[in-house]
N, C-alpha and C positions, 0 to 999 in steps of 0.2 A: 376449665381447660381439660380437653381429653384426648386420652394416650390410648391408642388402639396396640396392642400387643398382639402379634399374629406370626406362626411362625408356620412356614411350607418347605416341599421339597420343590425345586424350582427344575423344569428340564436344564442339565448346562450340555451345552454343546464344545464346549473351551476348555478342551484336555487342555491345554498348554498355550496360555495368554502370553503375548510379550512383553516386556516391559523394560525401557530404556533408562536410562539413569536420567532421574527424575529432579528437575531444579524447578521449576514453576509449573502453569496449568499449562502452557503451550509445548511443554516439552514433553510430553506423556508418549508414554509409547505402550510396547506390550514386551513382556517376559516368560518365559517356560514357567508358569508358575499358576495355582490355581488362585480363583480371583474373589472376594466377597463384594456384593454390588451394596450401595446406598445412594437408596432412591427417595427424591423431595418430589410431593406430590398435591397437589391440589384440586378440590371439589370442583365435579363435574356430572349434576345428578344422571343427566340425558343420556350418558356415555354408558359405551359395554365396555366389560373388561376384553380386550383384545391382545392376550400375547405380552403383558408388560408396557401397553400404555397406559394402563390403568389401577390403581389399588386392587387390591384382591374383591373389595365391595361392589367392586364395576362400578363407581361412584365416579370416584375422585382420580384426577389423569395424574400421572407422573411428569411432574417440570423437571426433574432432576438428580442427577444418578452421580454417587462416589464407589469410588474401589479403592480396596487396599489388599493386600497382600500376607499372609499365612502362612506356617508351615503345617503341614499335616501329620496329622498321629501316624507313629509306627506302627501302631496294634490295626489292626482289621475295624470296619467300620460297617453297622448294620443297615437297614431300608428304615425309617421310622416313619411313622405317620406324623399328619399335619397336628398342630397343635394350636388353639386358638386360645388369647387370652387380653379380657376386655378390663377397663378400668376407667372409671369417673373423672378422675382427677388426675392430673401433671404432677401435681404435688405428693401426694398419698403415693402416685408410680414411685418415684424418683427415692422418696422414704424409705416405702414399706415393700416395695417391689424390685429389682432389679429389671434393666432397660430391656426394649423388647431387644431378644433373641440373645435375651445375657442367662446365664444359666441352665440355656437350654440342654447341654451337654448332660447336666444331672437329670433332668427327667427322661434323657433317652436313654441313661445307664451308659454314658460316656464320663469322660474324666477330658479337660482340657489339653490338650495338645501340650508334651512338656519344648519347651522353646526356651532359647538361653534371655540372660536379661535383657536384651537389646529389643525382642519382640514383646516381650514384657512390658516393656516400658509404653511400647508404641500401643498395644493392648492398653493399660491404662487411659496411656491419654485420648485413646477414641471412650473409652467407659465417662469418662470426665467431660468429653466434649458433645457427645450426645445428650448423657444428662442435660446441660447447659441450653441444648437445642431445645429439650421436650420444655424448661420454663422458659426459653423466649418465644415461645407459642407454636411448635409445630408437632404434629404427631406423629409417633416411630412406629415402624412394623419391620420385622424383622420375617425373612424366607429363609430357609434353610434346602439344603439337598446334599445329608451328611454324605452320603457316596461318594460326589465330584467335590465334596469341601467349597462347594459356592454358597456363599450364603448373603442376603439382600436384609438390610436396614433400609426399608423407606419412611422419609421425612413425608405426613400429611400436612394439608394446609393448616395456613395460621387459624386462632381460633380470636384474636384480638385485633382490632382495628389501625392498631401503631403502624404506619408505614414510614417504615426507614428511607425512603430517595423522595427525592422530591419531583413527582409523576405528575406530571399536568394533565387534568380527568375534566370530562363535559361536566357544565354546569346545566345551560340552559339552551336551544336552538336560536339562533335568529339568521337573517337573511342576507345574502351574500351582494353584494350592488352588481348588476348586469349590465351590460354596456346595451344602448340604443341607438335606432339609427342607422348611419351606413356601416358603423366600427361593427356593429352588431350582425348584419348580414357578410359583411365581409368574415366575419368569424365564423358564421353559421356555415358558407362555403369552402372555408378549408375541411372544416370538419368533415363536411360530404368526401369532400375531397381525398383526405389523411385515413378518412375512416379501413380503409383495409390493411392500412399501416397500424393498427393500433392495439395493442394485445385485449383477450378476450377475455378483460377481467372488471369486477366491479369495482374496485380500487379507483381502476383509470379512467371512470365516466368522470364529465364534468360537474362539478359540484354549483350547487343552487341554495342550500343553508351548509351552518357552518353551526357548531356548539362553543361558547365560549370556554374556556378551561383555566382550573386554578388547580395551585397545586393542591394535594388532599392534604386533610387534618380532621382529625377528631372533633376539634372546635367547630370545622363547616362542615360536618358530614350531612348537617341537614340539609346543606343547600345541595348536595346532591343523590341523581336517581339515584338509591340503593334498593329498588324492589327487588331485584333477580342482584345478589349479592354473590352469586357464585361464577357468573360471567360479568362482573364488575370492571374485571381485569383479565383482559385477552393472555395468552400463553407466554408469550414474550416478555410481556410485567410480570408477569407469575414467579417466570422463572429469574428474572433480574430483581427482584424481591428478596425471594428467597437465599439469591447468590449474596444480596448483599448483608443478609444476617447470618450467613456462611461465615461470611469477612468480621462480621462486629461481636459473634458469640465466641469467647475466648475461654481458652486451654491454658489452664495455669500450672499442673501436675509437675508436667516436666519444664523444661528448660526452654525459655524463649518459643513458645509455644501461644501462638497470638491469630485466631482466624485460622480459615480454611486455606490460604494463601500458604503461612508458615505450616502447617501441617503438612502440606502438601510439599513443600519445599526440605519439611525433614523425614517425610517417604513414611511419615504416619500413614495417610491416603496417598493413593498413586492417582488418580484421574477425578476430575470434577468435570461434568456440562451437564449442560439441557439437553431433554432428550428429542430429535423430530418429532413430527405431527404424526408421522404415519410413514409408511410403502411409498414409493413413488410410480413403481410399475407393478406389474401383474395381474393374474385377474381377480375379479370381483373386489378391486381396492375402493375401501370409502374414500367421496370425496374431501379432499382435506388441501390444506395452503401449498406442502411440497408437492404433494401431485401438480398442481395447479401452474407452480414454478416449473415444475418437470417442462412443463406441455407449452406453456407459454412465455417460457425466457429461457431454461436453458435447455434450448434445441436448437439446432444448427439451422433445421426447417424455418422459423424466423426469423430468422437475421436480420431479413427487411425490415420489421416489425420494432419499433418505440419499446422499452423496455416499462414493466409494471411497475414504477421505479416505489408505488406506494404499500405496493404487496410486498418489495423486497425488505422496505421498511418494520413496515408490520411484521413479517416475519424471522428480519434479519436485528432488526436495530437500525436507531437512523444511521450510526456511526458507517455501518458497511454501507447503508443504502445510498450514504453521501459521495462513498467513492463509486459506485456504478454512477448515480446521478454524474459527477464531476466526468467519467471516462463518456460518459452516453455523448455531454456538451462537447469532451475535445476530441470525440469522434465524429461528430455532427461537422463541426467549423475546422473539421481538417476536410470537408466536401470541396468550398468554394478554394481553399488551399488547393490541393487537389488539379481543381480545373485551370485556376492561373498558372499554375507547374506545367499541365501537360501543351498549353499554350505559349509558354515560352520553349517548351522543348521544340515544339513542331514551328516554330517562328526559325529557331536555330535549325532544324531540317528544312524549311524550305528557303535558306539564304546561304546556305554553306554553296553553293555550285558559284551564287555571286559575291564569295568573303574573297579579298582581291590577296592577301597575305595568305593564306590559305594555298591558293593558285596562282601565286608566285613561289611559294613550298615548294608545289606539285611540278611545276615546271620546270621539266629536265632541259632545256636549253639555257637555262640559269645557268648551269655549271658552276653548281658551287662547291666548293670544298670542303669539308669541314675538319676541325684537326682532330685525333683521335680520344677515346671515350676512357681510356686504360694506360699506363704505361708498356712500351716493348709490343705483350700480345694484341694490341689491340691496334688497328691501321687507321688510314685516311678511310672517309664517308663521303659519299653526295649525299645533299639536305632532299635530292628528291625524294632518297630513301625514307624519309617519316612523313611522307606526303599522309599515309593514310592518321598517323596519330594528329597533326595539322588539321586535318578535315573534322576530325571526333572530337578536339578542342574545341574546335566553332561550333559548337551543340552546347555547350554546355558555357564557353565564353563570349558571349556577344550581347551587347548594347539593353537586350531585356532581360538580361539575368542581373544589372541594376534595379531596376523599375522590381524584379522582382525579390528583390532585397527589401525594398523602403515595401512592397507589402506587406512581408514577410514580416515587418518588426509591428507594422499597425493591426497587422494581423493578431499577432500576442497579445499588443495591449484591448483590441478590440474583445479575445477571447476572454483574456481576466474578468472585463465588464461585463463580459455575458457571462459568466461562470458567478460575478456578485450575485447582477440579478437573478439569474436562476436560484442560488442559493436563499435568497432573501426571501421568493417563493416558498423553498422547500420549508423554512423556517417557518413563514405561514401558516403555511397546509398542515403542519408538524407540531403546531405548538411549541414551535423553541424562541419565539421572537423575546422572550423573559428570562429565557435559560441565561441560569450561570453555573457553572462548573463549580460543584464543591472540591473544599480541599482531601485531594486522597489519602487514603491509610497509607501508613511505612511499609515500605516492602519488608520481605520476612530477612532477607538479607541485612540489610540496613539495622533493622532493632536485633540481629546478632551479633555484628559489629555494636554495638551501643550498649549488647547486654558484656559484652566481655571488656569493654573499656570501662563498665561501672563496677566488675566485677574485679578487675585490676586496681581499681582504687582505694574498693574495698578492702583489700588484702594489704594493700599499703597504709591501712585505717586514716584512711583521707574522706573529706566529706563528700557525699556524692547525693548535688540537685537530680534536679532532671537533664542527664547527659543527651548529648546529639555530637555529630561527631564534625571536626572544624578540618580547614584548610591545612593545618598540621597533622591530621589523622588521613587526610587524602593526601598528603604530597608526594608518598614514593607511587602511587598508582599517578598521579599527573602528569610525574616524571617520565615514568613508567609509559603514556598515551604518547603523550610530547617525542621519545626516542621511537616507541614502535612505527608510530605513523610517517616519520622523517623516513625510517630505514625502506617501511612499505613503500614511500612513493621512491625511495634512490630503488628500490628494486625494480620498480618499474621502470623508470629510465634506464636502469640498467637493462634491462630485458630489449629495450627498445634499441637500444646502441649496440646490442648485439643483433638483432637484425638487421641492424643496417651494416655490420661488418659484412652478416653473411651477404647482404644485397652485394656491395663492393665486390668481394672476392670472387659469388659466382658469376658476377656478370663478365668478371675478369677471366673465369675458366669457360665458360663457353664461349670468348671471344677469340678464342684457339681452335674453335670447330672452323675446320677447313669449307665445311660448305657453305654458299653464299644464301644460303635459306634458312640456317642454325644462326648465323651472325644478326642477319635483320630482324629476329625477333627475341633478341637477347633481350630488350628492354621489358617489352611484354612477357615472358618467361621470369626474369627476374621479379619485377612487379607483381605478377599474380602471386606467387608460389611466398613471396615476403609478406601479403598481405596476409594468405591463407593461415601462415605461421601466427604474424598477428592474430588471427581470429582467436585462436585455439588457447592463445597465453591468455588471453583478455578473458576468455569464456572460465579459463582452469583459475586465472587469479581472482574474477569474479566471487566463487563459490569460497576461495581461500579467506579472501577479502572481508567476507558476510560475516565468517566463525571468528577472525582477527577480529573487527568491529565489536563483537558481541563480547569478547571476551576482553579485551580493554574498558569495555561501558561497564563489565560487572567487575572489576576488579577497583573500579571508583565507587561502589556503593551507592547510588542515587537512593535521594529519601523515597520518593511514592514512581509509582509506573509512569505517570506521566512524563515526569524527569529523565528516567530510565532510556522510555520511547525516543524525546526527545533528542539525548547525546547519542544513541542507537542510531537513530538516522541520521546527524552530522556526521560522525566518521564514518560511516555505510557511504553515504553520497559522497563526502570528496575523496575514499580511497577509489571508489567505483567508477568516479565522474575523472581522474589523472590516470586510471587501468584503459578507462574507454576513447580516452580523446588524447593520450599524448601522443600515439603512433599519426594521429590527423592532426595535429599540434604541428609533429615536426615535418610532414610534406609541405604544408598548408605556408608556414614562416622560416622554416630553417634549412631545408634541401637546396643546395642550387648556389646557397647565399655566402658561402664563406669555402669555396675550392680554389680560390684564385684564379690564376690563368697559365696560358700555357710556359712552358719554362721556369714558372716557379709556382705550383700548386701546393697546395695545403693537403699536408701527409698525417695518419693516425697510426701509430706505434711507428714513424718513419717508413710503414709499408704499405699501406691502403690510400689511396688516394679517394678524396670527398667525392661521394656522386654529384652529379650536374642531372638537371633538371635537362627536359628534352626540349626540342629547339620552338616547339608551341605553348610552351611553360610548365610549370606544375600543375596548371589547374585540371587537366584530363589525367594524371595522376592521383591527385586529391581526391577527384569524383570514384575513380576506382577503389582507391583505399575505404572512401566513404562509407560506398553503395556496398561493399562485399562485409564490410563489420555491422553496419545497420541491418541486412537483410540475414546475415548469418546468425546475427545473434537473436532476432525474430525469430526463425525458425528452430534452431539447434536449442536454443535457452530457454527464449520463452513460451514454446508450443511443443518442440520434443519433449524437453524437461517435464515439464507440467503436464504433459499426457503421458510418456513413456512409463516415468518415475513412480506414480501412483498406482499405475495399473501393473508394474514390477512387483511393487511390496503389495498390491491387493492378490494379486494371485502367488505370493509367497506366504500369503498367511491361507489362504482358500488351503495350498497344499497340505502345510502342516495341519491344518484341523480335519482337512478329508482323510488323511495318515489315521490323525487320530481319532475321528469317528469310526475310521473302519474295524477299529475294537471293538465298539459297539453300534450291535443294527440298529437297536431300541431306542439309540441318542441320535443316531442319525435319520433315523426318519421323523424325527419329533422338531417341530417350528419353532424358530430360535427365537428369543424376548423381544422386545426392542432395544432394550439395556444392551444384550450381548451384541446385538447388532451395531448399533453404533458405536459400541465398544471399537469394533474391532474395524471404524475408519478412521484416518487421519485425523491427529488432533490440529486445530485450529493454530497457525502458526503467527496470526497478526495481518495489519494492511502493509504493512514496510514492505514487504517483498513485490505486490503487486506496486503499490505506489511506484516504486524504484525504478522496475523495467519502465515504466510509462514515464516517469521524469527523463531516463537517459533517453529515451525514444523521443521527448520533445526536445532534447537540447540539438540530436542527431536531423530534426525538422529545421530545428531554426538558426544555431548556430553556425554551420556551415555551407545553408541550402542557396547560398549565389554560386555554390558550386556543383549542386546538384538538385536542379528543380525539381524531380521526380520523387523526391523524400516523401513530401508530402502524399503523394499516389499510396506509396508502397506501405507509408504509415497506417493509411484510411485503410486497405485491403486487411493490416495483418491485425487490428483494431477491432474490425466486425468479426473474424475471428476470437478473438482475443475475449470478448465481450461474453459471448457464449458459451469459450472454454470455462472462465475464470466461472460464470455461472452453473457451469455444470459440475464443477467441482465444489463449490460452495452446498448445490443441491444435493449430490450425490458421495463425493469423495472425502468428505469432512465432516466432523462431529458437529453439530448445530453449536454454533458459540452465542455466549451470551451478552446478550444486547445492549450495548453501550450507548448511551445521549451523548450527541454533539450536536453544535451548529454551525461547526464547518470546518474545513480538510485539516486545520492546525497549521503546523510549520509547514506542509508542503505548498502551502500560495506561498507564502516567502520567498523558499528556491523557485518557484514558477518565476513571481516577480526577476527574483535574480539573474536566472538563468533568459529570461526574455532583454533582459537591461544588457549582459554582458552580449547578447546575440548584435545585437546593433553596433558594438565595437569591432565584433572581430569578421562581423559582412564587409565590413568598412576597410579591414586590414587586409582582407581575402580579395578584396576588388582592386585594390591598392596596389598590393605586393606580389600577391601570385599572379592574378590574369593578367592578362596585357591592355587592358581598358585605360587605364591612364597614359602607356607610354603609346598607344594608337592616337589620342588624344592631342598629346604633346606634339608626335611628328604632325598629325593633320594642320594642326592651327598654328606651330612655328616652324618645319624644317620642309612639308609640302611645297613644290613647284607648279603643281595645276591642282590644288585644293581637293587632292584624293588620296589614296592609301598606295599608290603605287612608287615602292620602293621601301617601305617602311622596313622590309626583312631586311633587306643590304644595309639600311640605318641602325637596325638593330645589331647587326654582327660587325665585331672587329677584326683585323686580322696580325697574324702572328708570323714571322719570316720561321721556316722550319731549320734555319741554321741554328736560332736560337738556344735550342733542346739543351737540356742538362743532360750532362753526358749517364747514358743507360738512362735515360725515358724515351729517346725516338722511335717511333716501329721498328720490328725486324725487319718487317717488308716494305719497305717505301711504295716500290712498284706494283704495290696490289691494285690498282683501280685504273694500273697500264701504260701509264705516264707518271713523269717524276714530276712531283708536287713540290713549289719554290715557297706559296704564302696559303696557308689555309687560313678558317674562320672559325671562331668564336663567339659566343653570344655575350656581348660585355658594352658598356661603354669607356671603351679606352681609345688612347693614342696612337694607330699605326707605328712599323717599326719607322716609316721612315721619317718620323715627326725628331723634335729636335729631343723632346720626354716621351720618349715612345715607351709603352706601355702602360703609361699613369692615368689615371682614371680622367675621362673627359671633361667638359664643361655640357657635354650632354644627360651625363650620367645624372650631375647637379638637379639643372633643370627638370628632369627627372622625378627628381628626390624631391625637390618640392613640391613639385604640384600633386605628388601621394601627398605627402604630410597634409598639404590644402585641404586636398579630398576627404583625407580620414577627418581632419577635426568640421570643416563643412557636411559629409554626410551626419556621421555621428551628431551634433546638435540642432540640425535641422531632424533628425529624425526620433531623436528625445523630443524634440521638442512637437511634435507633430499626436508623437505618443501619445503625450502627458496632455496634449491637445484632448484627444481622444477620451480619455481619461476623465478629463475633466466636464467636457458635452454630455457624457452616459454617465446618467446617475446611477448612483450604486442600488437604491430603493425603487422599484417600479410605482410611479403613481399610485396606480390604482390599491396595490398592496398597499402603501403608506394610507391608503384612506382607511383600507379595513381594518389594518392599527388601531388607529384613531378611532374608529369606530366601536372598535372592540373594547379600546380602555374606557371609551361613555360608556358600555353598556354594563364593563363591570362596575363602576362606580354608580351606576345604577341601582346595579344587583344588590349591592353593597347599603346603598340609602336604604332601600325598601328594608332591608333586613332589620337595620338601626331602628327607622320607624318601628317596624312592627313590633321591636324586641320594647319600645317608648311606649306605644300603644299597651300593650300588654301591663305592662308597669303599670300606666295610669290607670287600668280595669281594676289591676289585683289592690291597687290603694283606696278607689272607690269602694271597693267589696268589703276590705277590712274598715274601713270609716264606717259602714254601713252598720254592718255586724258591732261596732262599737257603739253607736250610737241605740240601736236596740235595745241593747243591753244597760246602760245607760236609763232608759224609759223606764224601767221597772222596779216595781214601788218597792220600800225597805221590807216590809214583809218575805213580800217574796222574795227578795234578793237576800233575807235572812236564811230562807229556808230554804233555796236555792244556794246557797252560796259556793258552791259546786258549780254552778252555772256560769258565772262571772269568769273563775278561772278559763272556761272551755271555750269563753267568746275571744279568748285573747290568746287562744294556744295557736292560733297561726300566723306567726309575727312575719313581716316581707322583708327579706334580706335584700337590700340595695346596693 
């Protein structure tokens, strides 16, 4: 094993790096402080050194960069030259040498930095933990540039075959089964067809062989290629390689001190990633994979264009490249969503002139009255007056906003099937149809808690196993989740019920505007300006919601990240999914429903009276509330945010280094590393964030879309966006993270499942209860006289003698609308006054109420059941991929025979050969074998070990 010793003065351009208070890898930021880089790097003979993607030997590339953090000597610091120093052996370094770029301070006639213990300490345990690195086979070099106090520890590649994950690598080629036939030309023709849609990468041709792949081992290294051993493993292995002997070479010096993880967590190192490939722009850039991404995915230019979904792989990890894959599919099958929307919308525009309820609304010779919306300020109305909200109802409530309900829910289950089989694909093409997820390391959290409860026992001289920590060691954090999340979601209802005071009161003070053009759009004015308020709590509690989440999951300790992830994204999603949907929650089921009627309404503090739904229902309310939280939080959230934010703090660091360059010309015109470069983007923050918007964005498609067919539209538009952005920041905006194997999204198909199953309930309760489809229903086929809808509004209102009033609620004006009003109306089904129980709820109201309840439990299991139909028809494995399965496991147990054989064959040679040579020996007369006797020994000194 060999430890390259090298130490330089590196250009820094980073007077002053930021640095954030530092808890994991994804929290990394930058701090006014100078930075030391440590870089992991691996052989790469063909490559020039370019700028720090390369070892100093222009050999071997850099996978992998750490920083940590210094304080700098008070005494003056001199220029010194490069110093170069080589060494045979790992073992002889680590002995007889100190690590590279350890003592260099003495040969430059420096003295170490004096630093209190705390840096001390952190100094040790990097001294302890690189050693640790050079015997688990990697090689250090150490850069220097005493001036800026930057100085770079690069890890080279391994020099041993041990590989720590379990990488599935080509064994041997064989041939992929091709369709024949018509299946064959009909594929041949989309192709022709798709072809200008299809990015311009060699990834995305279609494949014709296939390599079989096993994981590596020492034990089968013979069965595979290893002539060219230094491109064995593409850059993305390399650098997930090396990350994970990051995590396994442990630091014992200090305290809980376990991996690059816990180091990193006690602010020993400040940043760990891989580093890019290269430039993405400029000129004379070699071509390399992020260019490539540049140009053909994340550009806005093609949009149109199929994403490189095997390049993103390749260069990403399958983990990220599952969630593009997964976003590409429910951008695609929000297409035909999409077009049945904008054809139920325009069905609803071209029948609203013949909706006959509508235009009985509209119809001022109706003369109807209506009683007032307020107590005192507020007067008598004619129902012509909401003619136009009546009209804008029938758009969005009419007979195919059913039909497009029950697609909407076969829709989802259809997409899930397609979203298996694509996945099952990806798995294919992937090599993960074998994967299984090993068990992960303890987080550094976790084994701190674990070191201080063994260390408390210790102290109490009690015995201590192998501690872990139990449901009594987490139950004041449980407790702790259990009150935070109650008070989060009572804050949200709270927030919400305070909007709807302010809805009440101000509809109540402009019902005092004297002019007759302020009055009739009181409703519209209210509406809008309560939604807008919505947006803005939803958007502020969002971002509050995110850091609550995070900080309840770490206050439980989960053992390994995946745990971590997991309860990370349950409270994220339902504080997120009750922030996002209860203000559409309470239009949708609770507005309208409990104000009583006139003379005895339903009062909140004794002085707001409940709003009432408008006299075409709630559902053209709904749609508003909808459409302005869905498309607001699109843009403001997930496309301002995400462009504005990045490009804030990028040009907030641009400044402060341009600041600080301008002390020096000499640094400012010199070409910054690649290290420093990617230093100074975004650290990698996880898929949670992305996944999230796109889960509330589906639940916002399917959950409430019988009231707004257009979701789907507006989904699909801010998607193809979406798609781009998030790749453009992945290429450009973010430190290259490192590459994680999965075979598929995890717990987010769960919540898909879920959120698609609960869709199906609450279309059901939406068509039910808000719109008027069931009670148009009811009067058609029992209370109609010529088997049409005219008169349905007169059935639908009640009326009220206006003697009745509780004294101080009648108008102040009675005679606003010029005549004295004897019996107005209501939207209710009750008793006339002059019934004998006037006021008491009908026997229409009943009848009613059944045939909802019908409807909800007939839709709802008719469309489970249609679902799970669905479900069941599409197999989860596409055919032909289950054959190449099959095909695949003959061929490795193929692989596998021959091997055995040959290793059988081999055996019977070497026992022939020795039988031979014994038997020779054997032949030869006593003489000679006296005089020989030396000889006999030599025939038998190659004994076969079996």
């Amino acid at each position: 094993m060999r430890v390259n010793k090298k130490y330089s003065c590196l250009p820094a351009e980073e007077k002053g790096i930021h640095i954030i208070n530092i808890r994991a890898i994804e929290d990394i930021g930058y701090d006014q402080h100078e930075s030391t880089l440590l870089n992991s790097l691996s052989k790469n003979p063909d490559a020039d050194c370019k700028y720090g993607l390369y070892f100093r030997d222009g050999k071997r590339k850099v996978d992998y960069i750490l920083v940590y953090h210094y304080k700098k000597s008070s005494a003056g610091r001199t220029l010194t030259r490069r110093t170069h120093h080589n060494d045979a052996s790992a073992r002889s370094t680590k002995q007889d040498h100190p690590l590279p770029g350890k003592g260099v301070q003495l040969e430059m006639g420096e003295s170490e930095p004096p630093g209190d213990s705390h840096e001390d300490d952190k100094r040790f345990r990097r001294e302890e933990y690189e050693g640790n690195l050079v015997e688990a086979g990697l090689e250090l070099e150490h850069d220097e540039d005493v001036r800026s106090c930057i100085r770079c520890l690069k890890i080279g590649r391994m020099k041993s075959d041990d590989i720590l994950l379990s990488s599935c690598l080509p064994l041997q080629m064989y041939q992929i089964n091709q369709t024949h036939g018509l299946l064959k030309k009909i594929n041949s023709v989309i192709q022709k067809i798709t072809e200008p849609i299809q990015p311009k990468v060699a990834e995305h041709k279609p494949q014709t062989v296939k390599r079989l792949s096993y994981p590596f081992s020492r034990e089968k290294q013979h069965l595979f290629d290893l002539s060219d051993r230094d491109s064995f493993f593409d850059s993305k292995t390399r650098s997930t390689i090396v990350y994970e002997i990051l995590k396994r070479t442990t630091c014992t010096k200090a305290k809980y001190s376990m991996g690059i993880t816990s180091l990193l967590a006690n602010g020993v190192y400040s940043a760990a990633y891989p580093l890019h490939d290269g430039d993405y722009e400029g000129e004379n850039v070699e071509p390399n994979d992020r260019k490539l991404l540049c140009e053909e995915w994340a550009s806005y230019g093609v949009f149109y264009k199929y994403q490189p979904i095997d390049l993103v792989r390749k260069y990403f990890g399958e983990k990220i490249g599952l969630y593009f894959a997964w976003l590409g599919v429910y951008t695609q099958m929000l297409i035909p969503a999409s077009i049945v929307g904008i054809i139920v919308f325009l069905y609803g525009c071209a029948t609203v002139d013949e909706n006959i309820p509508s235009m009985e609304m509209c119809d001022q010779r109706n003369n109807i009255t209506m009683c007032p919306l307020c107590d005192r300020t507020c007067s008598y109305w004619k129902m012509s007056s909401a003619c136009a909200t009546a009209r804008a109802s029938h758009l969005f409530d009419n007979p195919a906003t059913v039909f497009f309900s029950v697609f909407m829910a076969l829709w989802a289950a259809t997409f899930m099937e397609h979203w298996k089989r694509k996945q099952m694909r990806l798995n294919y093409r992937w090599d993960l149809t074998g994967f299984e997820e090993e068990e992960d390391h303890p987080r550094a959290e976790y084994e701190a808690k674990v070191l201080e409860k063994s260390l408390r026992k210790e102290h109490k001289h009690k015995e201590t196993d192998k501690e872990k920590l139990t449901w009594k060691d987490r139950f004041p954090a449980y407790l702790t989740n259990f009150v935070g999340i109650i008070f989060m979601v009572g804050l949200t209802f709270a927030i919400v019920f305070g909007v709807i005071i302010y809805r009440i009161s101000t509809a109540a003070a402009l019902a005092i505007s004297s002019t007759p053009s302020g009055r009739s759009s009181v409703r519209v004015t209210v509406t809008a300006t309560a939604v807008i308020i919505n947006l803005v709590v939803i958007i502020i509690l969002d971002e509050v919601y995110g850091c609550i989440a995070r900080w309840l999951t770490q206050i439980e300790v989960p053992k390994t990240d995946k745990n971590f992830e997991e309860r990370l994204i349950f409270k994220a999603f339902l504080l997120k999914f009750v922030n996002a949907y209860t203000p559409i929650f309470y239009v949708a089921f609770f507005k309208g429903r409990f104000v009583g009627r006139p003379g005895d309404y339903v009062y909140i503090f004794h002085s707001f009276r409940m709003e009432e739904c408008a006299p075409g229902g709630c559902l053209m309310e709904l749609c508003i509330q909808l459409s302005i939280i869905m498309l607001g939080k699109q843009l403001i959230q997930n496309n301002l945010f995400e462009i504005g934010i990045p490009k804030m703090k990028k040009f907030i660091r641009y400044m402060k280094l341009k600041r600080q360059r301008s002390l020096d010309h000499e640094e400012h015109t010199k070409k910054k590393q690649r290290y420093e470069v990617d230093y100074n983007l975004e650290p990698f923050a996880g898929l949670t964030p992305e996944y999230m918007e796109m889960i509330i964005q589906f639940g916002f498609v399917t959950l409430f879309v019988a009231s707004f067919p257009l979701a789907p539209l507006f989904a699909l538009l801010n998607n193809i966006i979406e798609i781009r952005l998030d790749a453009k920041k992945f290429v450009t905006e973010l430190r290259r993270p490192v590459a994680v194997r999965a075979k598929d999204i995890g717990i987010w198909y769960n919540i898909l499942r879920g959120i698609g199953k609960l869709a199906v309930i609450i279309n059901a309760f939406v068509i039910s209860f808000t719109s008027d489809f069931i009670p148009r229903l009811v009067y058609l086929y029992m209370y109609s006289e010529n088997g049409t809808m005219h008169g349905f509004v007169n059935h639908t209102l009640s009326s009220f003698n206006v003697s009745d009033f509780q004294a101080g609620t009648a108008p102040n004006d009675p005679m606003d609308l010029g005549y004295e009003v004897q019996i107005c109306r209501y939207k209710d089904y009750r008793e006339p006054p002059w019934s004998e129980n006037k006021y008491d709820i009908s026997k229409d109201f009943w009848a009613v109420l059944a045939a909802r309840l019908a409807f909800v439990i007939v839709f709802q299991n008719l469309v489970m059941f249609m679902s799970e139909f669905v479900d069941w028809i599409i197999p989860d494995i596409p055919k032909d991929i289950s054959q190449q399965i099959h095909k695949e496991k003959v061929l490795m147990v193929e692989v596998f025979m021959r091997e055995e054989q040959g290793k059988l064959q081999m055996l019977e040679t070497w026992k022939d050969k020795d039988k031979k040579k014994g038997e020779n020996c054997n032949n030869h007369s006593p003489r000679l074998s006296r005089s020989h006797s030396g000889s006999l020994s030599s025939c038998h000194s190659y004994p076969v070990d079996v």
